[in-house]
C-alpha positions in Angstrom: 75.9 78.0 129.9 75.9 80.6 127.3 76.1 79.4 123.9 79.9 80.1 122.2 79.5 79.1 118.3 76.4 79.7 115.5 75.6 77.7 112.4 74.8 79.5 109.1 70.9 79.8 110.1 71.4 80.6 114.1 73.7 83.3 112.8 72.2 85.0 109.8 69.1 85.2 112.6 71.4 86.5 114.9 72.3 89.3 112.5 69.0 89.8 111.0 69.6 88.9 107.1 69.4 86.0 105.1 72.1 83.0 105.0 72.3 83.9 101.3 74.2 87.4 102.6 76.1 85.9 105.3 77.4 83.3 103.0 78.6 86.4 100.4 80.2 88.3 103.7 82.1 85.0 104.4 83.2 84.0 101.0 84.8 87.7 100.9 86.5 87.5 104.2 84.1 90.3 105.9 82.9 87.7 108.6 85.2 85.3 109.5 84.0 81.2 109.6 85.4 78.0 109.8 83.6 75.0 107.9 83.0 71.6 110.5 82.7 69.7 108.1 80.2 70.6 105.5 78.7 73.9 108.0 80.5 76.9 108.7 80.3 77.7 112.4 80.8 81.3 113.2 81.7 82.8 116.9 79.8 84.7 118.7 82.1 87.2 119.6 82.8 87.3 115.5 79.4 88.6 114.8 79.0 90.8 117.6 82.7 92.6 116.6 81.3 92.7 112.8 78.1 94.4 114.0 79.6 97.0 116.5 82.3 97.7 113.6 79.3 98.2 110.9 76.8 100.2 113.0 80.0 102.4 113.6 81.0 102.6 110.3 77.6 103.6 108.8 76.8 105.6 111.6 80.3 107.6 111.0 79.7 107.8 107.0 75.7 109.1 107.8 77.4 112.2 109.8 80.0 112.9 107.7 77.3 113.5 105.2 75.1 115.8 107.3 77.9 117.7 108.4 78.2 118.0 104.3 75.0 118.9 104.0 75.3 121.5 106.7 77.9 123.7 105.1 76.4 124.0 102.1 78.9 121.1 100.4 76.2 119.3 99.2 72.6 118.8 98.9 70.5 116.1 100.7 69.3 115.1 97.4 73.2 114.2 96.2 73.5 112.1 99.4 74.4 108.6 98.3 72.8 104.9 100.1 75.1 104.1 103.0 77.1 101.0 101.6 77.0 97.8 103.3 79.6 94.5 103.5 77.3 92.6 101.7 76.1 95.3 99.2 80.1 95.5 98.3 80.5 91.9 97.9 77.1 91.4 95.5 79.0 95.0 93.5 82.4 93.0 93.3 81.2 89.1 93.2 77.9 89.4 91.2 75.3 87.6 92.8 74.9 84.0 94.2 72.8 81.7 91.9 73.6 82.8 88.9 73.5 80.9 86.1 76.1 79.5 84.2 76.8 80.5 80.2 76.1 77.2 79.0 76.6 76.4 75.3 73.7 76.2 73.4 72.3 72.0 72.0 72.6 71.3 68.5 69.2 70.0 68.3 
């Protein structure tokens, strides 16, 4: 029987990053997860839909910029990093582990 549901780990594996970013593309509704009690579980047909739609996004923003580049619109020096989900959640959220302002001890 082929397996249906992921936990944090088996799925960040799955996707080849670290739970760290697949805990930032959850909390900002990119990958969809439910919590079983105190794990999210994510569905294999979840991940695979975020991957195909990434890879096609990506692919699709890397030929709109050479098709730039070969009119004569723009220069491959000017071509900017492809963005990622998780890349776009770190720009809008900060980063995880931060830590807090805390007011400083009157000693």
């Amino acid at each position: 029987m082929t397996k249906e549901t992921f936990t944090l780990t088996e799925a960040a594996e799955y996707l080849n990053t670290s739970t760290e970013t697949l805990e930032e593309l959850i909390d900002t509704g990119a990958m969809p997860a439910g919590r079983i009690g105190k794990a999210y579980v994510l569905h294999i047909a979840d991940l695979r839909e975020y991957l195909r739609a990434e890879i096609e996004r990506q692919t699709a923003e890397r030929r709109d910029y050479a098709r730039r580049i070969a009119a004569g619109q723009m220069a491959r020096s000017e071509r900017p990093a492809i963005k990622t989900a998780s890349g776009a959640a770190r720009t809008k959220y900060g980063r995880r582990n931060k830590l807090p302002a805390l007011p400083a001890l009157d000693a």
